[in-house]
C-alpha positions, 0 to 999 in steps of 0.5 A: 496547501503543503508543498513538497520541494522535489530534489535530486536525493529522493524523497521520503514515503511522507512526501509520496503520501502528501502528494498521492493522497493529500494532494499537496502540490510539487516544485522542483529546488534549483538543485534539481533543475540545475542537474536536469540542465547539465545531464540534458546537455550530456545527452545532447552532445552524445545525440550529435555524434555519429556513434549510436547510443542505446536510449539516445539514438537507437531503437528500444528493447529487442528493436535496440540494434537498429541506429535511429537517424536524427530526423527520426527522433523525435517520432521514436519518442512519441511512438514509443509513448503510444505503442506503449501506452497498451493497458487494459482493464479497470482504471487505478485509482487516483492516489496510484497514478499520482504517486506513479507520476511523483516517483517517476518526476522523483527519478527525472529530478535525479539529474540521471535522465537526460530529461529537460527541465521544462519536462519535468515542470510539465510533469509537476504542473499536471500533478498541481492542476489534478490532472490524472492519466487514465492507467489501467490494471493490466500491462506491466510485468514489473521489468524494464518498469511498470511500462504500460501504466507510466506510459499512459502517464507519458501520454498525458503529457503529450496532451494525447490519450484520456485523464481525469479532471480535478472534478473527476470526469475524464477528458481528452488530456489535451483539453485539460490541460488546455484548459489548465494552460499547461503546454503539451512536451514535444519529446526529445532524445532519451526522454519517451524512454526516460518516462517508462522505465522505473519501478514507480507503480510498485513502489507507490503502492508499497509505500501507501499499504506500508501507511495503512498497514501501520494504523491496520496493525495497532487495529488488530492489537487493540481488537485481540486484546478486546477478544482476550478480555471478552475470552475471560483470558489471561493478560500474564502471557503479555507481561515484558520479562517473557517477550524479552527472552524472545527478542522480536521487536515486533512482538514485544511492541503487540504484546505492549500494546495489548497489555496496555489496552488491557490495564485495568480489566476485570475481566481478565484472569479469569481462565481458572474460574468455573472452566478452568484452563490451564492456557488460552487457546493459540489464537488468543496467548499467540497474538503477539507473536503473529502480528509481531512477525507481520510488524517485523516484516513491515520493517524490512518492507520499509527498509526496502522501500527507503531505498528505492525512494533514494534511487534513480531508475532509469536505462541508460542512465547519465553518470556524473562523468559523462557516460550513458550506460545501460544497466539492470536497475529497472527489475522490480525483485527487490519490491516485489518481494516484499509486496508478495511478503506482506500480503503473506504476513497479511494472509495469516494475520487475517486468519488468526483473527478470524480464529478469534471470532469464530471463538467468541460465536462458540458456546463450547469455547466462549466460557459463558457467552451466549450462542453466537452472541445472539440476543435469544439464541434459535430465535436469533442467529446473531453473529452466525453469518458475519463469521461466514463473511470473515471467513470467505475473506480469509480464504481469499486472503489465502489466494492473494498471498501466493506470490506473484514474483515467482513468476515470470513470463519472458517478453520483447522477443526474449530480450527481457526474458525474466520480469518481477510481476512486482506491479501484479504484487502490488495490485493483490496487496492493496486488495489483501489490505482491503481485506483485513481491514474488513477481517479486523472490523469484524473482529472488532464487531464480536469482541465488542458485543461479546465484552458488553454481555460479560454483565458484573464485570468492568472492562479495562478503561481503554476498552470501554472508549474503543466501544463508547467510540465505535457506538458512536460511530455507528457500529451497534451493540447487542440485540435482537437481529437485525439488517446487519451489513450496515453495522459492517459496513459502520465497523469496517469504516471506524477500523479503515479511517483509524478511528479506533487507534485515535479511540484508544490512544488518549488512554493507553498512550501512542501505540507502538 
């Protein structure tokens, strides 16, 4: 099984992906367990002097002021796990509480916690035994970190609270991880703080929509360049020379893209046959430069998420000199952002695939297809209500777009008077991906069927494996109708485990 060695550095999205998703297991370098000793004997020093120390020897947030004394500590840290520990709502699901757990060792492994090193081993051994913390969908506000759900995390670790097994049941934690031999933590000074106080639900979240937006944007490419050809539309508006004058590297790689699943079509071109056009509609010639700007927007994301990946967030945090110093790093804002950014992005990609389809369903402005798609139009409604479907998709898509970080709503009696709601970004954004992905299945439905009606004319070859393939996979062609969720369900499939890309590629090259 891959392993993924936790450092004091960071990590890297791959490492989040093998470990939320794949299930590699975690160890921590010697570097790391040496940082976490010498910070851990910092905060020691500072819990055996008489002065408070914000994390240390005091209570938290608005409770800040009052000095804890030493007999007491050990009772602050575990009330502040429980009392914390407040989600309600449905369970998150696995891969999020992993890569919750994995960030949040990433940061403890940082050497600017204070944590013991047998903490952060427990919190490494919960994640390689397939323990996962019941999280639920409603408690952080995205400042001061996600603190409900790495609560539950930290609860965990207490060997309190509900988890997940490795064969999904869900358990009291202390039996599994009895039954794993793993030793519940006695928690010390700083370290019930330590656990709660990151960004790390946010940025797992971001980190897996960035993976499946990537594969999700060579999706749409591929099914727009379907349309256009299914459209009898023009491929000059892809050529170089003219994305080159307009230099968005995201719009140069769709029009690429498009242009290269489209070599040897023909059905191309043919916009001044027996309707002639002078250009393609919007949605059709503009593709590139919508799913461009979303590709552009991914960059940044990515740009954003590399460097929390590099960061420790935590508050106090240890310095390499000795001071613990409290400080403003747990503000979600810069993830945040960027999650409300891509469901945007997102947002209108949906829509201008949907534009699309609903144009291939329109004898009016299909140029030759039948009504619908249908096999015998008036007998058959063929397409008529996988449109309808998109359609309800897009409009939600439209909602999940308006931005959760222009919210905020003050908590801790004032103390933490403006939050980022980047864990509630976070939640609309895999619900967005979701979404598109159906959106652009159901794109890839239509463009399909419409491209195999346009009989005397052979499409591009990379076409013609996208279909061979989707056929195989289940996703039917023309007919008659018939029960059409399970065909869908087979195209939303095909498009969510990347199978159209894997399709594509052995005849156009990588994708951009």
């Amino acid at each position: 099984m891959h392993t993924v060695v936790v450092g004091t550095t960071g990590v890297t999205a791959s490492d989040v992906l093998a470990v939320a998703r794949g299930g590699a297991r975690v160890e921590l370098s010697d570097e790391a367990v040496s940082a976490l000793a010498a910070a851990r004997e910092i905060v020691d020093a500072l819990a055996a002097k008489p002065e408070p120390v914000y994390g240390v020897s005091t209570g938290f947030g608005a409770l800040a002021t009052r000095h804890i004394s030493p007999e007491l500590r050990a009772q602050l840290q575990r009330n502040i796990v429980r009392s914390h520990a407040a989600g309600m709502g449905p369970h998150v699901e696995r891969e999020v509480v992993r890569a919750l757990m994995f960030l949040r060792l990433k940061t403890v492994c940082s050497g600017h916690t204070g944590v013991r090193p047998s903490v952060a081993q427990t919190m490494a051994d919960i994640l390689n035994a397939g323990i996962t913390p019941v999280v639920h969908e409603f408690g952080s506000l995205g400042c001061s970190g996600d603190l409900a759900p790495l609560s539950h995390c930290a609860l965990t670790l207490m060997g309190e609270g509900d988890a997940e097994g490795p064969d999904g049941t869900i358990r009291p934690a202390g039996e599994l991880l009895a039954a794993h031999g793993i030793e519940p933590v006695e928690l010390r000074e700083k370290e019930g703080l330590a656990l709660l106080n990151g960004t790390d639900g946010m940025l797992g979240m971001l980190v897996m929509a960035l993976a499946d937006l990537d594969t999700l944007y060579k999706s749409a490419d591929i099914t727009a360049a379907l349309s256009l050809e299914a459209l009898l539309g023009t491929d000059r508006v892809l050529a170089p020379e003219l994305h080159a004058i307009r230099p968005h590297p995201g719009q140069g790689a769709s029009a690429a893209n498009m242009l290269a699943v489209l070599k040897g079509s023909e059905l191309t071109g043919h916009h001044q046959d027996d309707a002639p056009r002078v250009q393609d509609a919007y949605s059709v010639r503009c593709a590139p430069q919508v799913a461009g700007a979303g590709r552009d927007t991914m960059t940044h994301a990515r740009l954003v998420a590399d460097r929390e990946l590099a960061s420790a967030v935590d508050n106090p945090v240890v310095l390499p000199d000795g001071r613990v110093e409290s400080n403003g790093n747990f503000h979600g804002a810069p993830v945040a952002y960027v999650l409300d950014f891509l469901a945007i992005a997102a947002a209108d990609l949906g829509s201008i695939t949907e534009r699309r389809t609903d144009r291939l369903l329109d004898k009016n402005r299909s140029h030759g297809l039948p009504p619908f798609l249908a096999d015998d139009a008036g007998v058959d409604s063929g397409l008529m209500i996988a449109q309808y479907t998109q359609a309800a998709l897009v409009s939600e898509m439209k909602r999940l777009a308006v931005p959760a970080s222009a919210d905020s709503i003050p908590s801790s009696a004032m103390q933490e008077d403006h939050v980022s709601m980047g864990w509630s970004a976070a939640r609309k954004l895999r619900t967005a991906v979701d979404n598109l992905t159906r959106i652009v299945a159901i794109e890839l439905y239509a463009a399909t069927r419409a491209v195999e009606l346009r009989t005397g004319l052979t499409p591009a070859p990379a076409s013609q494996a996208a279909i061979a393939a989707a056929r195989a996979a289940g996703v039917a062609g023309p007919g008659p109708d018939r029960f059409l969720a399970p065909d869908l369900a087979a195209a939303d499939a095909f498009v969510r485990g990347g199978h159209l890309v894997e399709a594509v590629e052995p005849v156009t090259g990588p994708l951009a």
